[in-house]
N, C-alpha and C positions, 0 to 999 in steps of 0.2 A: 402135677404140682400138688401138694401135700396141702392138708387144714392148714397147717401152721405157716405156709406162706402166704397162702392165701389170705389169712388174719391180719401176717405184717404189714399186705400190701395194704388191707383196709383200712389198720391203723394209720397207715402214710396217707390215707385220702387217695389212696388208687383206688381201679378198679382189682377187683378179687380176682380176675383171670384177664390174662392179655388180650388186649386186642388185635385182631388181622387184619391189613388193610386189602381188602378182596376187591379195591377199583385200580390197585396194582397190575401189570402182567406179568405174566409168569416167566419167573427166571430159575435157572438150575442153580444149585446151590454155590456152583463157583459167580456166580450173580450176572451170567450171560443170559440174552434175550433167543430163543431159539427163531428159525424163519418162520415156524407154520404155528408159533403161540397168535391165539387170538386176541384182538384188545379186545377190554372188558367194555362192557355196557352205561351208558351213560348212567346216575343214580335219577330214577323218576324225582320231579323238583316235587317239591312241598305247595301248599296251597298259599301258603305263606308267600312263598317265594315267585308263584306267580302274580298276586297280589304285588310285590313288592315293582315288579316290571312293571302292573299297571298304572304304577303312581305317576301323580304330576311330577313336576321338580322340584314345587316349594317341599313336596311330602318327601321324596327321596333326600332332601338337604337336611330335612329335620330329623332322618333314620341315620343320616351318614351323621349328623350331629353329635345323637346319642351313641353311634356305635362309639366313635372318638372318644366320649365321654368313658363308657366304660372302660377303654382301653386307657386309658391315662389313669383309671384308679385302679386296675390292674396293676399296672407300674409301680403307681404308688404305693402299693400292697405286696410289693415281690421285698422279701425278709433279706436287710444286710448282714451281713457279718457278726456274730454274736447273738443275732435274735432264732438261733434256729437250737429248736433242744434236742438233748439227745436221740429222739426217736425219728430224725429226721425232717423234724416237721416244723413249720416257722411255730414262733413261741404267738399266745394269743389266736391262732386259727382256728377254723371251726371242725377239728377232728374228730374222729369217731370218738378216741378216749376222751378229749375234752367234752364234748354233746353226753358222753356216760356219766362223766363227773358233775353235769349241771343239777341242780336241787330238784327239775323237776323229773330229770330221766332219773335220778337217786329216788324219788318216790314213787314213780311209775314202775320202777323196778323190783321196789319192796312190795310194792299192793303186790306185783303179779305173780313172785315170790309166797307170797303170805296167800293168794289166793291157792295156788298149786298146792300149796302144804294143806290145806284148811280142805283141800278137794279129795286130798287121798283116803285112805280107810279110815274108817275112825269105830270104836265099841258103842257108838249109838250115833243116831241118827242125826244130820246136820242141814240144814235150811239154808236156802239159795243167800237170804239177808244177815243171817248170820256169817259165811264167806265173805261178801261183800262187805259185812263192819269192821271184820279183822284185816280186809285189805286198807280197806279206809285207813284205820289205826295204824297198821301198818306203814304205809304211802305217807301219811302226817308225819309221823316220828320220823323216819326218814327223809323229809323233804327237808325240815326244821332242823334236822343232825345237819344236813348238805349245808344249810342255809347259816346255819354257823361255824362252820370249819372255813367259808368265803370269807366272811367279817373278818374271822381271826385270822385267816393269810392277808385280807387287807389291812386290817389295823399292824401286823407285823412291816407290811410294803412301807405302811405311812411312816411307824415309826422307827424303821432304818433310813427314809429320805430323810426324814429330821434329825435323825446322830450324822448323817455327811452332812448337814446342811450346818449344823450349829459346827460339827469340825472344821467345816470351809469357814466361819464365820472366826472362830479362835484363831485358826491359821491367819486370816486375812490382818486380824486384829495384832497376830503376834509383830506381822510385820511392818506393824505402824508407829509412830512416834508418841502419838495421843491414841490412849485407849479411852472408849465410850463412844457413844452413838450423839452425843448432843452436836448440834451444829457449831458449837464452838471448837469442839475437838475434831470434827470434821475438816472444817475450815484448815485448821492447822495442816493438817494433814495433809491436804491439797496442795498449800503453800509451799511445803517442806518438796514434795512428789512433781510437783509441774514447777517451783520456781527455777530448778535449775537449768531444766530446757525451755524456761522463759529467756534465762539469760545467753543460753547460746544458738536460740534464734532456730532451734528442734521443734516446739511444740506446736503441735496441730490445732484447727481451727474450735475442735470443740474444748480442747486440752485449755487453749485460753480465754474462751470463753466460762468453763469450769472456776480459771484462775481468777478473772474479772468477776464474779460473782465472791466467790471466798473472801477477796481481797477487800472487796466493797464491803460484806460485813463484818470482819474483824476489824474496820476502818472507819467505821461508820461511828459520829462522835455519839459520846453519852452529853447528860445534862444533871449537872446537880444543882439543888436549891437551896438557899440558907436564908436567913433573915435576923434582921437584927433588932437591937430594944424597940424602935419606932414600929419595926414591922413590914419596913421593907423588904422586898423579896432581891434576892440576887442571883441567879442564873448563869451558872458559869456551865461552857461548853468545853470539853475535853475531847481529847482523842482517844476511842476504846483501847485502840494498843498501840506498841512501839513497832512498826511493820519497816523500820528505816531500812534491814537488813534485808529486806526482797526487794527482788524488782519492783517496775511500777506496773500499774496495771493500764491497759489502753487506755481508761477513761480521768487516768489521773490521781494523787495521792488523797482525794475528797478531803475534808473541810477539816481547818486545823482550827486546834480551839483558840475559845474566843469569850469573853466576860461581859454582861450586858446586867445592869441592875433597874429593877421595876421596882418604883416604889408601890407603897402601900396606898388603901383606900385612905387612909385618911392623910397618910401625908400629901396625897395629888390633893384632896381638899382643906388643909392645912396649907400649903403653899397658893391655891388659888383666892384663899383667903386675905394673906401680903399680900398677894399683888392688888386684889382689891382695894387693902386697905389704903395702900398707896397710890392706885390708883384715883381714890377719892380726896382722900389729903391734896394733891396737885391741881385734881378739877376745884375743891372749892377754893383753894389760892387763886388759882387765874378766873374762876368765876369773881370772887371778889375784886380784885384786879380790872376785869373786863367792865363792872359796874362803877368801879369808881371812875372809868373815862367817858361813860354816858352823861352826855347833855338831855335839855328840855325835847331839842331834836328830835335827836336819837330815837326818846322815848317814843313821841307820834310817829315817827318814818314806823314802828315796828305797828302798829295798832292801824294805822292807813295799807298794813301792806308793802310797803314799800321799804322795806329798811334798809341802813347806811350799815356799812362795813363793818363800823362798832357795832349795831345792834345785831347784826349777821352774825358775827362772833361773840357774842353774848347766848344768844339764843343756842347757838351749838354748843356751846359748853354745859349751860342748864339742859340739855338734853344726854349730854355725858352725865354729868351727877345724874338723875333719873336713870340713867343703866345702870350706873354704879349699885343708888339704893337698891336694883331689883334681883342684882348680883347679892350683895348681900342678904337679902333677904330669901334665896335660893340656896346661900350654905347655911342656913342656918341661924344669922347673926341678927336676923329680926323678925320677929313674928307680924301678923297679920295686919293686926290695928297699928303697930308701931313702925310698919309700912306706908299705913296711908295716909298716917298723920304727916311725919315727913315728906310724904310727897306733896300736900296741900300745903308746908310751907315754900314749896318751890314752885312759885309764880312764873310762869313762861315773861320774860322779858317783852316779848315783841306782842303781846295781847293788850286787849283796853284796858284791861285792870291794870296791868301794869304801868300805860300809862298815865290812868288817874293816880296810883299810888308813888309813881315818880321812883328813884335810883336810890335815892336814902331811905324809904319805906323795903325795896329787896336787899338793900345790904342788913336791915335786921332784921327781916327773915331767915337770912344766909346766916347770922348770928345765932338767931335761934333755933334754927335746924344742926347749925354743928353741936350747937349744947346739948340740946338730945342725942343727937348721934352720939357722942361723946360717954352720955349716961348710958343709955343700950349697950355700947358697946362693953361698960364696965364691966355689964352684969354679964358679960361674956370671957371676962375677964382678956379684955382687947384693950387697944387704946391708939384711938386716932390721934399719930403723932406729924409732927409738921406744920401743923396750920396756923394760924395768926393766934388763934386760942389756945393751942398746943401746939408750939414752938418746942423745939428740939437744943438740948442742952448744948453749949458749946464753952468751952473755955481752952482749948489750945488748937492751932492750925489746923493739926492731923484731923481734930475733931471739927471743924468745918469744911474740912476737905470731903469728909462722908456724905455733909447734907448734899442732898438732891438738887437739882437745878427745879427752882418752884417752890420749893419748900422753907417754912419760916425757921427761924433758930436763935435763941438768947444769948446773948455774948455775957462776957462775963461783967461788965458795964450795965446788965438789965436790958438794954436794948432788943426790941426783936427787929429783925430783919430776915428780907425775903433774899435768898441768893438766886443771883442773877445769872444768863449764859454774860462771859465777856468777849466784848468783841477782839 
């Protein structure tokens, strides 16, 4: 066998010269066994291998373990189709030529280069550390050459994965209906690609689970806000898109629009302010009311404790007005002191004061507490209308048809009158 095959065998990761299997017996070349060839000699086992007889079972299960082990990354490691380069040898292996190509046999092989050169004659005289620096130098420069012609075949790897990667990426994109990466155009996309074997009952489980998801967000409503002079807010809900023309999705066409308006802070207290005020106008009518039916009775039955049905219904009402004033005085429409003057002129009916002071002594308290009320509320530029003091204008039907049940109103004769429920 010649250098030169022997070379290629090494490049292949052979061995440099065949091997002879000598625990063969011997056969003549047309490959017959003669009668008087002797069998060969058993191979003496290894130390190893006596050891290995000696083992328990758990040790031999743990050897057969690993042998398996290696043997499947064997497998795993035998080169498919295309991975083998031209010198026969899987691509990434650890061959002779590749172990030469690495940075460090590139400098190991320059020092020792540079050392043989630096060893031969020279016209004067040369030092063991001087050889030694030029291999040095040598071995560096070299290693750092190896070490970046790697970089630069791997930066060329990386960036030919990335021109197929961006071409598979154009490609994919040419074949779509929406270009762009945003989930909206995604979405579409989906839509367009899975709704038709939505509709003919093709698409697979993850296929419409893909679709239910899409569907749901391009479906999914928006919300716009407006408002207007007062400063109400208004909330109208829409549908993000017109999806009529796919199918539907498992979980349903979700929520069709819909218009809902939130007022503003000050108009929820702006309106809770009417109702108070109305609210109060009615109690002191039927307060009033309730007082003019009180007798001498009445007055003691409330001051004893024990009181009659009128003074029962007297007293609940003067306990409305007292919410009322406290209502009001909560949005705003009374300060502190003009609080509690008003409330000192409201005399609990059913206490001794009240019945020393008797029903004609709280009806001009009730007098004088709307007069104030009435001033206060000026200056808030309010006006408690309805009550015997402030009667509500009337002069044709239509216009007593509005007054309240409770509430007083001037005809057009001057009269006030309380409108009544009829039976």
């Amino acid at each position: 066998m010649s250098i030169f095959d022997r070379f290629s065998r090494l490049e292949q990761g052979k061995s440099p010269l065949p091997r002879a299997n000598i625990m063969r017996q011997y056969q003549t070349p047309q490959g017959i066994i003669p009668p008087m060839a002797l069998p060969r000699p058993s191979p003496p086992q290894s130390e190893m291998t006596k050891y290995q007889q000696n083992l328990t079972p758990m040790g031999r299960r743990i050897l057969e373990g690993l042998a398996a082990k290696r043997e499947s990354e064997g497998e795993a490691s035998t080169p498919a189709a295309g991975q083998v380069s031209l010198s026969g040898q899987p691509k990434g292996t650890d061959s002779f030529m590749s172990r030469l190509m690495t940075p460090q046999s590139q400098g190991m092989l320059s020092a020792a280069a540079a050392g043989l050169e630096a060893s031969g004659w020279q016209d004067r005289p040369v030092s063991l550390g001087q050889v030694l620096g030029r291999m040095g130098t040598a071995g560096i420069e070299a290693y750092g050459a190896a070490q970046d012609r790697q970089e630069a075949a791997e930066e060329r790897k990386l960036s030919n994965l990335l021109k197929q990667a961006k071409i598979g990426t154009e490609l994919a994109k040419g074949s779509q209906a929406f270009s762009g990466t945003s989930m909206t155009s995604q979405s579409f996309n989906t839509l367009l690609k899975i709704g038709p074997k939505i509709k003919a009952g093709t698409a697979t489980e993850p296929e419409m689970a893909r679709y239910d998801l899409a569907f749901g967000y391009l479906a999914k409503p928006k919300q716009q806000k407006t408002y207007d002079d007062l400063g109400n807010e208004t909330i109208t809900t829409i549908p993000a898109q017109d999806l009529s023309q796919f199918p539907l999705p498992r979980g349903g066409a979700g929520t069709v629009g819909k218009e809902t308006t939130k007022p503003s802070t000050e108009a929820i207290k702006s309106d809770k302010f009417v109702k108070s005020m109305d609210s109060m106008a009615l109690n002191v009518n039927a307060y009033r009311q309730a007082l003019a039916k009180l007798d001498r009775l009445d007055m003691l039955s409330g001051a004893a404790e024990v009181p009659t049905d009128a003074m029962a219904n007297a007293a609940s009402i003067a306990e409305s007005l007292r919410l009322n004033l406290k209502e009001l005085y909560e949005l705003g429409a009374l300060v502190g002191g003009d609080f509690q003057i008003l409330d000192n002129l409201l005399t609990s009916p059913n206490s001794a004061k009240a019945a020393k002071m008797g029903g004609t002594a709280l009806s001009i308290q009730l007098d004088q507490l709307e007069k104030i009320l009435g001033q206060k509320l000026a200056e808030k530029d309010a006006t408690l209308s309805g009550t015997y003091s402030t009667p509500i204008p009337v002069s044709t039907p239509e216009e007593w048809a509005k007054v309240k049940i409770g509430q007083y109103g001037r005809l057009p004769n001057g009269q006030i009158k309380m409108k009544v429920q009829t039976q």
